[in-house]
C-alpha positions as CSV (number, residue, x, y, z in Angstrom):
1,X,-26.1,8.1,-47.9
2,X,-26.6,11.7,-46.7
3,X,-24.1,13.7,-44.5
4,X,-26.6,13.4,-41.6
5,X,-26.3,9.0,-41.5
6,X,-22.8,9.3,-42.3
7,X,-22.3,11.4,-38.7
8,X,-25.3,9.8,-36.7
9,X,-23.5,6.3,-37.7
10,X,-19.9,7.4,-36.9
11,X,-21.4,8.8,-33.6
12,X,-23.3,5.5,-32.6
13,X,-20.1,3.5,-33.8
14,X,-18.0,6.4,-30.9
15,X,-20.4,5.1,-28.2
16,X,-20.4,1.6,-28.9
17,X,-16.6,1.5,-29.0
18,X,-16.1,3.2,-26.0
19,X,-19.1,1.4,-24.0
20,X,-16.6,-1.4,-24.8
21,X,-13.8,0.2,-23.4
22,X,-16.0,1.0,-20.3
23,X,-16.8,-2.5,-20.0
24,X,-13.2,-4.2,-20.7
25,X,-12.0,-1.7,-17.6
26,X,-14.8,-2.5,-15.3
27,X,-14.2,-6.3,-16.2
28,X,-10.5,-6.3,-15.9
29,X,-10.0,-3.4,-13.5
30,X,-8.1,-6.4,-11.0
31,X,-5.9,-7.4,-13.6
32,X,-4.8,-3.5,-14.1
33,X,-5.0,-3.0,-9.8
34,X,-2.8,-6.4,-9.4
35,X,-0.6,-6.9,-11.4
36,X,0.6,-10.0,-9.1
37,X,4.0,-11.6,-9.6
38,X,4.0,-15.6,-10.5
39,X,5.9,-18.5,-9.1
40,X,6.9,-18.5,-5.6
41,X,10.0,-16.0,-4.3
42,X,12.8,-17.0,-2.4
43,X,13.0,-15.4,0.9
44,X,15.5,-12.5,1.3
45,X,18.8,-13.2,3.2
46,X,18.3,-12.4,6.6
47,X,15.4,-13.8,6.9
48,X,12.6,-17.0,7.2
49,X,10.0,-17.9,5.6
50,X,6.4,-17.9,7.7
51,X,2.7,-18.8,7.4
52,X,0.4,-17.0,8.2
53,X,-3.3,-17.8,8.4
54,X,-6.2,-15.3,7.3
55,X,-9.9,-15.2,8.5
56,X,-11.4,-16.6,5.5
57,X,-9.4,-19.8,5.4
58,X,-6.3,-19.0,2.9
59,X,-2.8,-19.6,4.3
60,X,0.1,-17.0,2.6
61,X,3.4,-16.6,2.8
62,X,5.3,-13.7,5.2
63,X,9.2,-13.2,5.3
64,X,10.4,-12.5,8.8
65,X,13.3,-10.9,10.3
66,X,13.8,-10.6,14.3
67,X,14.6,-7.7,15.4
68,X,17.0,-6.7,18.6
69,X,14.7,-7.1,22.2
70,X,12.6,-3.6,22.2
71,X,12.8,-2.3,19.3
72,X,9.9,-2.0,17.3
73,X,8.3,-4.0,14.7
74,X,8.0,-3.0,11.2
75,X,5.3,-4.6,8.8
76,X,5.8,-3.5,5.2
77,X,3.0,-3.4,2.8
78,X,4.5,-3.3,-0.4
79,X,3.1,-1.8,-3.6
80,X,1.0,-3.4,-6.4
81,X,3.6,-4.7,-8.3
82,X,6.1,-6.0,-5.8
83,X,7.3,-8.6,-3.9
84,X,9.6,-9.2,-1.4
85,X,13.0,-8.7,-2.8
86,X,11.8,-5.0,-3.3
87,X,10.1,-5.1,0.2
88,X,13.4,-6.5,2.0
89,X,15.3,-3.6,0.1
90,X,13.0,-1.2,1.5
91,X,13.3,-2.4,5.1
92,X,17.2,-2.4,4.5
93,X,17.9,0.7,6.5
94,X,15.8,-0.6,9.5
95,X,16.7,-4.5,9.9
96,X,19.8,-3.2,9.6
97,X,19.3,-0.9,12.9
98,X,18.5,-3.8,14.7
99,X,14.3,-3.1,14.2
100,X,12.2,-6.4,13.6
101,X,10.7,-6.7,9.7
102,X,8.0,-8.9,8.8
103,X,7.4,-8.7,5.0
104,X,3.3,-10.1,4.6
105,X,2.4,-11.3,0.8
106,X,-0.8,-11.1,-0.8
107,X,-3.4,-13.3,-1.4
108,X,-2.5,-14.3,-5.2
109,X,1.0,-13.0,-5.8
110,X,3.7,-15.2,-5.8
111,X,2.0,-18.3,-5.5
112,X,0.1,-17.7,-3.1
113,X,-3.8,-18.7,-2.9
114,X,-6.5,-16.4,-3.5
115,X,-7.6,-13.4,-5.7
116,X,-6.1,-10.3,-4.6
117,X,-8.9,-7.2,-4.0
118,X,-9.4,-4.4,-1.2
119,X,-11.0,-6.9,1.5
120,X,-8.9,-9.9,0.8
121,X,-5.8,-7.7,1.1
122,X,-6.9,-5.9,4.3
123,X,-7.6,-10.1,5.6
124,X,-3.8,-10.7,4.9
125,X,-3.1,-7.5,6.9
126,X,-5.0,-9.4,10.0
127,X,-3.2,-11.8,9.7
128,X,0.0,-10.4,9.6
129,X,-1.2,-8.1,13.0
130,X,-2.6,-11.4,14.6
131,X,0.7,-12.8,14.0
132,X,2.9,-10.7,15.6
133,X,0.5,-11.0,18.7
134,X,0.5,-15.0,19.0
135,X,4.4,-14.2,19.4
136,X,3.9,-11.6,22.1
137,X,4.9,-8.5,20.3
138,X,3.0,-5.5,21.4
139,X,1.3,-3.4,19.8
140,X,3.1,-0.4,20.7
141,X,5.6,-2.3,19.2
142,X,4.4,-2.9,16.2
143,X,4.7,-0.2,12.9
144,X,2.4,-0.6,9.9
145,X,4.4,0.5,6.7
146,X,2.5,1.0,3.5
147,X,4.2,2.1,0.1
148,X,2.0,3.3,-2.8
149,X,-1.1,0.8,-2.8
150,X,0.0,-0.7,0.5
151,X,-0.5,2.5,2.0
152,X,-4.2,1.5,2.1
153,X,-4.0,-2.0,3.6
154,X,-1.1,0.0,6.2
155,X,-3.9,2.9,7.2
156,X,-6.6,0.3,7.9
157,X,-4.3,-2.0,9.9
158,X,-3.2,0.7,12.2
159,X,-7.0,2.4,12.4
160,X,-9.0,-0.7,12.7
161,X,-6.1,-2.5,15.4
162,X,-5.4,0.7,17.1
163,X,-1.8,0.8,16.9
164,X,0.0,4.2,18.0
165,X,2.3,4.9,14.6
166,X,1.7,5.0,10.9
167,X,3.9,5.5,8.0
168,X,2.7,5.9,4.7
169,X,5.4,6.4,1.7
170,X,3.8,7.5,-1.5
171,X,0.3,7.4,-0.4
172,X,-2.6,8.3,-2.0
173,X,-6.0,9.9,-1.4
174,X,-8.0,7.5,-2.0
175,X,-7.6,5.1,-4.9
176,X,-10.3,6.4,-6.7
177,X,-8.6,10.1,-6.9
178,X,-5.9,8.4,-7.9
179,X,-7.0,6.3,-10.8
180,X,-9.5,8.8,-12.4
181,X,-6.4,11.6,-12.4
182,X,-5.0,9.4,-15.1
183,X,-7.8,7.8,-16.5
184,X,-9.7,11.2,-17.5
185,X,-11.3,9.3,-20.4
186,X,-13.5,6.7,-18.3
187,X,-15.9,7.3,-15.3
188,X,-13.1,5.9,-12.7
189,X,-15.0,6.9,-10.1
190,X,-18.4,4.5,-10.4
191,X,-16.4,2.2,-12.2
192,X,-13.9,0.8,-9.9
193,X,-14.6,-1.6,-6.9
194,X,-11.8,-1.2,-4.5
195,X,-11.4,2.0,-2.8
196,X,-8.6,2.1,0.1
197,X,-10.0,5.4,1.4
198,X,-7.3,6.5,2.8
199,X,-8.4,10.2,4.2
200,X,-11.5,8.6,5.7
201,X,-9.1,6.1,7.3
202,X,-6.9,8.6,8.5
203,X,-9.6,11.0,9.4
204,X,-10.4,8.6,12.2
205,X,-6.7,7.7,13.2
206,X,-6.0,9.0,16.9
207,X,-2.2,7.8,16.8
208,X,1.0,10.0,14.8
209,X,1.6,9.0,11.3
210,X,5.0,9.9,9.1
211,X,4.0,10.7,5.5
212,X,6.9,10.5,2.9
213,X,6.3,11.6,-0.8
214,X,8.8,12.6,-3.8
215,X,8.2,16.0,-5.5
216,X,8.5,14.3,-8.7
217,X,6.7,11.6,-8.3
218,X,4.0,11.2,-11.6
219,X,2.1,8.7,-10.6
220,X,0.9,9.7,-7.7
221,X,1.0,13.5,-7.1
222,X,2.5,15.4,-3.7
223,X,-0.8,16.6,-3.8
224,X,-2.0,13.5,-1.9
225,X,0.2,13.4,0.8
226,X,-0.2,16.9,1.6
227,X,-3.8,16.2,1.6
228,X,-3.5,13.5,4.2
229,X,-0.5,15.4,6.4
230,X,-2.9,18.5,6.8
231,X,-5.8,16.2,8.1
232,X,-4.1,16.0,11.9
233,X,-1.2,17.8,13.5
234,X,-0.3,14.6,14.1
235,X,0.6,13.9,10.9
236,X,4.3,14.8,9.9
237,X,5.0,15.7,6.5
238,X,8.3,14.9,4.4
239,X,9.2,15.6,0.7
240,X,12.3,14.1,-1.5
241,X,12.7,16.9,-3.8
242,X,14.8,14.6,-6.3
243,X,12.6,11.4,-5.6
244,X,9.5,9.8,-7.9
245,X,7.4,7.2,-6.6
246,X,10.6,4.6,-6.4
247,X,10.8,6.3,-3.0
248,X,10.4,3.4,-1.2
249,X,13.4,2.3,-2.3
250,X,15.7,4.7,-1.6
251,X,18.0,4.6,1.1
252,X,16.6,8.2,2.7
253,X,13.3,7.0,2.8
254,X,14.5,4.0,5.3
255,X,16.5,6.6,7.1
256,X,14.1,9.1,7.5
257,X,11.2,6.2,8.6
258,X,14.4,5.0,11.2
259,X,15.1,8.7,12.6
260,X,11.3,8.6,13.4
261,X,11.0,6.0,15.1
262,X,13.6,6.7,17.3
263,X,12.1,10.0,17.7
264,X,9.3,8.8,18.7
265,X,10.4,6.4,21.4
266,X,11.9,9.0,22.6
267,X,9.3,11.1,23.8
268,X,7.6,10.8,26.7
């Protein structure tokens, strides 16, 4: 065999490996987006367990917590990989301050029905909205929280319902910046599906919005939030210097969301 098969062969054998490592990630991108917990959760002390109905049939699971009369109404979008005893932990700082939580699942994690993707997640965020209105909760009352992944279903609940505040905690661009920054090796961009566009969202966002990001968070770079905080004056800004992407779940994170809130009732 000459020197020139021996390299044409090893270079065919390169691209047919790695067409099959485009193809596995295009196939299983969900199962890497998702990673959805099994087996139904036990809801968090201090609160009840509630149904809530989405627009293309499904029934899922919410933990709610009632708040003290006029304060507002915090819905928590978790991240990819959570579920509500994370959620309820992030929340701490404000149910404890007397503020009303309501804790939506996802289509597909913890037993609930369904297959979790961008529009099936952005349905349970409906649902979530539409349920706080059949109670009579206002929606200058009510606060979309998203952390990491859930900062996409957060943006397009308070954009597409018109709801005054927004507060994103590690947020990203878009989830296709995000992915491709750590996927260098595969064409992230045309491959994946779901997008949660987050700038576009917030590009057409009228109402204020609190961004909070660590300074040492890897997985998703400062860079994002900055990105998103300098698309409106609207927008505030605030870093963790010592915090990763477990912000969330810190108790200043839940502080600093509480301070603004109160803040922001405040003006006038």
């Amino acid at each position: 065999m000459t020197a020139a098969r021996i390299v044409l062969g090893f270079i065919v054998g390169a691209v047919l490996v790695y067409g099959l490592v485009v193809a596995a990630a295009w196939l299983g991108q969900r199962r890497l987006i998702y990673p959805a917990p099994s087996g139904r959760q036990t809801v968090p002390d201090g609160y009840e367990r509630v149904l809530l109905q989405t627009s293309d049939g499904l029934t899922i699971d919410a933990a709610w917590r009632q708040g003290l009369p006029g304060r507002p109404v915090a819905v928590f979008f978790h991240g990819n990989g959570d579920r509500w005893s994370g959620a309820a932990q992030a929340m701490a700082p404000l149910a404890r301050a007397g503020f009303g939580v309501l804790l939506p699942e996802y289509r597909g994690y913890s037993g609930n029905p369904g297959t979790p993707s961008e529009d099936g997640l952005y349905r349970d965020g409906d649902a979530a909205i539409a349920w706080l209105r059949d109670r009579g909760i206002a929606d200058q009352h009510i606060v979309p929280i998203g952390n990491s992944l859930g900062s996409g279903v957060a943006a397009r609940m308070a954009v597409t319902h018109g709801l005054d505040r927004l507060v994103l905690v590690s947020p990203f661009t878009s989830l296709p910046d995000a992915a491709s920054a750590r996927f260098r090796f595969l064409p992230v961009r045309q491959l994946i599906a779901d997008r949660y566009d987050n700038r576009a969202m917030m590009e057409d966002y009228g109402g204020t919005a609190l961004i909070l990001h660590g300074v040492r968070d890897s997985l998703i770079p400062i860079d994002h939030a900055g990105a998103l905080a300098d698309l409106s004056d609207r927008f505030t800004l605030v870093t963790f210097d010592e915090a990763g992407h477990e912000l969330a779940y810190l108790p200043e994170s839940g502080r600093a969301i509480r301070r603004w809130l109160h803040n922001e009732a405040e003006q006038p």
